[in-house]
C-alpha positions as CSV (number, residue, x, y, z in Angstrom):
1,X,22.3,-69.2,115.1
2,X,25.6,-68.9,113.1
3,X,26.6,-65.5,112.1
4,X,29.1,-64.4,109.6
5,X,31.8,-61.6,110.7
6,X,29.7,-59.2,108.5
7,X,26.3,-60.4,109.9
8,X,27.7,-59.6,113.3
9,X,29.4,-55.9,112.6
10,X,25.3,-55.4,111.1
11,X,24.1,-56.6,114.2
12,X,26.2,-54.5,116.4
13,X,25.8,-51.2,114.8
14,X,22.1,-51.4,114.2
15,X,21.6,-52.1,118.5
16,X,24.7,-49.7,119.6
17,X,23.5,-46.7,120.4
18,X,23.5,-43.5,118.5
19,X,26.2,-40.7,119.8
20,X,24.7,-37.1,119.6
21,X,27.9,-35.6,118.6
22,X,26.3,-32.2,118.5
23,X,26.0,-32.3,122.1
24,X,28.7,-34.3,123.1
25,X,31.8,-32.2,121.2
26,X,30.9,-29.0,122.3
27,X,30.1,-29.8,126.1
28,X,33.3,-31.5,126.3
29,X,34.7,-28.8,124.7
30,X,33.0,-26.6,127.0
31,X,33.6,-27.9,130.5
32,X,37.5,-29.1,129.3
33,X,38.1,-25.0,128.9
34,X,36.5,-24.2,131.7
35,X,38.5,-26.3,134.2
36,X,41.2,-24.8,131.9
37,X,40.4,-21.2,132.4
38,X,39.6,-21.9,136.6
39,X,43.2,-23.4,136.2
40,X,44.4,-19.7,135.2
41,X,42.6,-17.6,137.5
42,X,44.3,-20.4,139.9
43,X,47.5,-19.5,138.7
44,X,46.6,-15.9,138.3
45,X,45.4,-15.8,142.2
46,X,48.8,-17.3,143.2
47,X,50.9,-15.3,141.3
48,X,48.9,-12.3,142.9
49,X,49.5,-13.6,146.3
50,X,53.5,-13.5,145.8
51,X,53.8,-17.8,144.5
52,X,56.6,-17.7,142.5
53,X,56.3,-18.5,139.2
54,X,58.2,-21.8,139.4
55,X,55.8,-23.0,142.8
56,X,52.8,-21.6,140.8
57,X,52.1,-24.5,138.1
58,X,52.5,-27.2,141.4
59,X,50.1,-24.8,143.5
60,X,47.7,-25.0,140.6
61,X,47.9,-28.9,140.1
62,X,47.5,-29.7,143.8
63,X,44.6,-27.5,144.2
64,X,43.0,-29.0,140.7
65,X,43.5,-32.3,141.9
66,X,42.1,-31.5,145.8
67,X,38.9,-29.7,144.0
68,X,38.2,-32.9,141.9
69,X,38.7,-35.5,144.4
70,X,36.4,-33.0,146.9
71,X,34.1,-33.2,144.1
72,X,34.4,-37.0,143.4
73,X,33.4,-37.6,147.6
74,X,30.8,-35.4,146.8
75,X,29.2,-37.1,144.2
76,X,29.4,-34.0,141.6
77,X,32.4,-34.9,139.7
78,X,30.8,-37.8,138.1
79,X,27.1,-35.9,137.5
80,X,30.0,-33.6,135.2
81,X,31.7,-35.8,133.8
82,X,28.4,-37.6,132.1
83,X,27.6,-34.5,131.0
84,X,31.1,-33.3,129.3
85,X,32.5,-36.6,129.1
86,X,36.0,-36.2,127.4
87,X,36.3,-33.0,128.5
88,X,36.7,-33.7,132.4
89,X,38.7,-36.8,131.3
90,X,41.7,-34.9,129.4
91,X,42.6,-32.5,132.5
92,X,44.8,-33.1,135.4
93,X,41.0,-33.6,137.2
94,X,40.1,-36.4,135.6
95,X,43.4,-38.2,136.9
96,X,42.6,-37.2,140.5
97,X,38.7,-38.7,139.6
98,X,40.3,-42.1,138.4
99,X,41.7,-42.1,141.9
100,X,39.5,-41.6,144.4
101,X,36.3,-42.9,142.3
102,X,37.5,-46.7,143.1
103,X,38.9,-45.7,146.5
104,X,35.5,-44.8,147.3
105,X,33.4,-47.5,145.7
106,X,36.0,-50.3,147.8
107,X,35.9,-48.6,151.3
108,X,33.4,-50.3,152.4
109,X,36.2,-53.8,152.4
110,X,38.7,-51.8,155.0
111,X,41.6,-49.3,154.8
112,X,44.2,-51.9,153.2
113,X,42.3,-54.4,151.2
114,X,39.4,-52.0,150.2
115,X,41.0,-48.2,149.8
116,X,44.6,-49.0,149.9
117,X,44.4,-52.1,147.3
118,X,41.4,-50.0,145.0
119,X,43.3,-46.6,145.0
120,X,44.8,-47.2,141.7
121,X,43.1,-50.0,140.4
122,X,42.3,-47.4,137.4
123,X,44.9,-45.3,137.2
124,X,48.0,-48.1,138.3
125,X,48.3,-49.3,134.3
126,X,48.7,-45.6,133.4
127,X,51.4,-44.8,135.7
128,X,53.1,-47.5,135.4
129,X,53.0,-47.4,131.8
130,X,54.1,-43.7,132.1
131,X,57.0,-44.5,134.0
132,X,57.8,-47.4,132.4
133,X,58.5,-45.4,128.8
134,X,60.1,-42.5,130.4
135,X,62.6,-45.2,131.7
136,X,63.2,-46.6,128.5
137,X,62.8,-43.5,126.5
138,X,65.5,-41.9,129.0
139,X,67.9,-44.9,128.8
140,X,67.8,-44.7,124.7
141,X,68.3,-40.9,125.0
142,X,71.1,-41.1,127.3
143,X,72.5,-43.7,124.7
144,X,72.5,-41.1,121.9
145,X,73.7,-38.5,124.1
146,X,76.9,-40.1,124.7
147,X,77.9,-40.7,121.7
């Protein structure tokens, strides 16, 4: 069976399946402010409990990322996240969830070849990237700054 490129883009979108974007925006939309807004009453809570202002947004993250990763070992985060998709993605929670999802499905192997060489089997290529063009960016901005 030879197909042409067009045969084959047919093919494809006639068996992909159908998104139901009238669900899927507005629960990601949904859950996305929610974590937003429990990041607030977080901050609000700390704030309220005499965290300065400059501790308060590192008070917030580390207990953001502690809840998701409880709720990733629990088995919840994911049950969320197929229902909001994006919108547990985009947060600080879906980084901690990139984490410790792979952690946990490799721990099973041992502590260094199955949890220590998993942990950021997802997430590595991000940071790395990440760092990676901060390093350049802040070479190239340290070149224009000097002259």
């Amino acid at each position: 069976m030879k197909l042409s490129p067009e045969e084959y883009d047919q093919m494809v979108k006639r068996h992909l399946p159908k998104t139901k974007s009238y669900k899927t925006i507005p629960a990601a939309f949904l859950v996305g402010g929610l974590i937003c807004v429990l990041g607030e009453a977080l901050a609000d809570a700390y704030t309220a409990m005499g965290v300065s202002e400059e501790l308060c947004g590192t008070a917030v993250s580390i207990t953001l990322v502690f809840l998701s990763a409880l709720f990733t070992g629990l088995n919840l985060y994911p049950k969320l996240a197929k229902f909001a998709g994006a919108g547990t993605l985009v947060p600080i929670t879906g980084f901690a969830n990139s984490v410790v999802s792979p952690a946990l499905e490799f721990k099973t192997e041992g502590l260094i070849l199955g949890l220590g060489a998993k942990l950021f089997i997802i997430a590595g290529p991000v940071l790395t990237y990440g760092v990676s063009a901060s390093v350049i960016y802040g070479f190239f901005y340290w070149l224009w700054s000097i002259r």
